[in-house]
PASE-976333 format. One record per residue (C-alpha): x, y, z. Coordinates in steps of 0.1 Angstrom, whole numbers, plus 2048, in hexadecimal, padded with zeros to 3 digits. Example, Ala and Ser with C-alpha at 12.3 -4.5 7.8 and 13.67 -1.06 7.14 Angstrom:
BEGIN
87B7D384E8897F5847
This chain:
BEGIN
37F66FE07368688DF93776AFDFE35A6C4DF83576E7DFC33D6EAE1C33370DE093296FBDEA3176DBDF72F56D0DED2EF6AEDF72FB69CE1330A682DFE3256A0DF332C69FE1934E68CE22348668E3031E66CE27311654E0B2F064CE012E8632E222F6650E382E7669E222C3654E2C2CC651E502D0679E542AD67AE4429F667E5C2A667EE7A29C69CE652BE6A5E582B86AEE332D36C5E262F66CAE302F26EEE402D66DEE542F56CAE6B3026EFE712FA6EDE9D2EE6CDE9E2F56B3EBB305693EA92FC67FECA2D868DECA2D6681EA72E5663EAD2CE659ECC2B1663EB12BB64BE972BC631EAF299634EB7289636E9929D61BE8E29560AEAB2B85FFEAC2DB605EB82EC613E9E30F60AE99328626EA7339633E87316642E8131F655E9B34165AE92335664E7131D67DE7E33568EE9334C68EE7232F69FE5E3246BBE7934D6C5E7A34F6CCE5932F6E1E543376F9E7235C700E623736E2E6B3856CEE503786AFE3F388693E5437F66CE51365666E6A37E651E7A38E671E8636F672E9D370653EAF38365DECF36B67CED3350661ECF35F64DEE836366DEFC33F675EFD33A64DF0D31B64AEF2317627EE5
């Protein structure tokens, strides 16, 4: 797994657990640079994706989100698996 430097970061594919299909999917809900995750809801984001999709969107997006926002406000880079009990926490999905 990718260990960037969240100071440093340009893309969101130099975000842990984001590549270029994820990297799209944070476009779509307006999410266009890392720092732009710094207070965002992942659940809000989620629910967003969904409906522009117009489809459920499996739950490691989620996850994955969740993993993403961590990082950026300070926490370590964790697999988004790390993030799939607060997931299931939150009762989204």
């Amino acid at each position: 797994m990718k260990n960037p430097d969240r100071n440093i970061v340009a893309r969101l594919e130099d975000l842990p657990n984001i590549g270029k299909s994820l990297a799209g999917r944070l476009h779509l809900v307006g999410i266009n640079k890392p720092s732009d995750l710094i207070g965002e809801n992942a659940v809000v984001l989620y629910k967003n994706l969904c409906v522009l999709t117009q489809e459920r969107q499996d739950p490691c997006v989620l996850d994955t989100f969740i993993s993403v926002i961590h990082f950026m406000e300070g926490g370590d880079p964790l697999p988004w698996w790390a993030f799939t009990a607060e997931r299931k926490k939150k009762n989204v999905t």
